[in-house]
C-alpha distance (Angstrom), angle and dihedral (degrees) to the residues before:
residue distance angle dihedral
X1 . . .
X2 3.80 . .
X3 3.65 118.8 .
X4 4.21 132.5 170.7
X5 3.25 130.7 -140.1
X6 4.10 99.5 -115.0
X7 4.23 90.9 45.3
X8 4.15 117.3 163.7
X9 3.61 113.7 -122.4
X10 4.11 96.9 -109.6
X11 4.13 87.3 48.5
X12 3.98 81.8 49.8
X13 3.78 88.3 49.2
X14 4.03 99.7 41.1
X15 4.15 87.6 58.2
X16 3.49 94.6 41.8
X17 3.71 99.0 58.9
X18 4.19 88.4 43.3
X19 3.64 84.1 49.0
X20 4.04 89.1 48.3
X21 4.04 86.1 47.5
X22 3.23 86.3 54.3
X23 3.88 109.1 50.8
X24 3.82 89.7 38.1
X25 4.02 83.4 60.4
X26 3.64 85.5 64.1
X27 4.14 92.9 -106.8
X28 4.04 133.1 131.5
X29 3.82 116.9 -112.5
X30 3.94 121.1 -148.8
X31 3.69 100.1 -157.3
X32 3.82 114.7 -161.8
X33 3.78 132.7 -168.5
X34 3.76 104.4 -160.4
X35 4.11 121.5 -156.5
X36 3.70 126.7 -154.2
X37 3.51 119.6 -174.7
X38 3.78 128.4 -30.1
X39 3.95 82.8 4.1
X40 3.98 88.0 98.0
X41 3.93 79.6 71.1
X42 3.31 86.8 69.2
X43 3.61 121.7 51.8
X44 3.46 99.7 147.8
X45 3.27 97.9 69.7
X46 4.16 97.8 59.6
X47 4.44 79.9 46.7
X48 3.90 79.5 57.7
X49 3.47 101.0 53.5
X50 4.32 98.3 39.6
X51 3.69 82.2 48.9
X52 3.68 89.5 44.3
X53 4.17 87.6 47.8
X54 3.90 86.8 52.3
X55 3.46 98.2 53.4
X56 3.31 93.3 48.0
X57 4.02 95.7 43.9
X58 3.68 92.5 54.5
X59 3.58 100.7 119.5
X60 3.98 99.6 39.7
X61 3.58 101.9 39.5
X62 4.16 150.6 -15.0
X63 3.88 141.7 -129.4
X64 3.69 110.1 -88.5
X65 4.26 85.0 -154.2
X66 3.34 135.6 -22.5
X67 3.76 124.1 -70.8
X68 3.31 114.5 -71.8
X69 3.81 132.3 -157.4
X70 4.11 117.0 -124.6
X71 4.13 102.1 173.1
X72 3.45 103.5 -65.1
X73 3.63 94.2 -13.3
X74 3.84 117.9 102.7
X75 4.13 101.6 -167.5
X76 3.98 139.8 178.3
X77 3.80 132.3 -176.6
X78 3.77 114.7 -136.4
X79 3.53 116.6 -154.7
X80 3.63 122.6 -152.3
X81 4.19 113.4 -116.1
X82 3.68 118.0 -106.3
X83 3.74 110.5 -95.3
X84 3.79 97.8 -174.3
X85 4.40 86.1 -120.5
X86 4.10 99.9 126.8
């Protein structure tokens, strides 16, 4: 799931329910905050929304690791929480 760095709270809402969907479906997420521009200035602000996502992802699934930094890609794998169904 693809986010930016300046997102508006409904965008931010939209991708976290697919991203919900998807972890509750039993599948990995690769979340990426993608800057353009002067963005890279501002790396704190894609931290701030992964760390955002985590809090708000507590109960359906955790970081795999911590965000890491691909070019001007920040990304994090969320892993969906054990359920106990093997």
């Amino acid at each position: 799931m693809k986010f930016r760095p300046m997102i508006d709270d409904h965008d931010y809402n939209f991708k976290k329910k697919h991203v919900i969907r998807f972890l509750e479906g039993g599948d990995r997420v690769k979340v990426t905050v993608r800057f353009r521009g002067r963005e890279l200035a501002h790396k704190d602000k894609g931290f701030a929304i992964l760390q955002r996502l985590k809090a708000d992802l507590e109960e359906f699934g955790y970081p795999d690791k911590g965000p890491s930094f691909e070019g001007i890609h920040m990304v994090q794998i969320f892993v969906p929480n054990q359920t106990g169904k093997n």
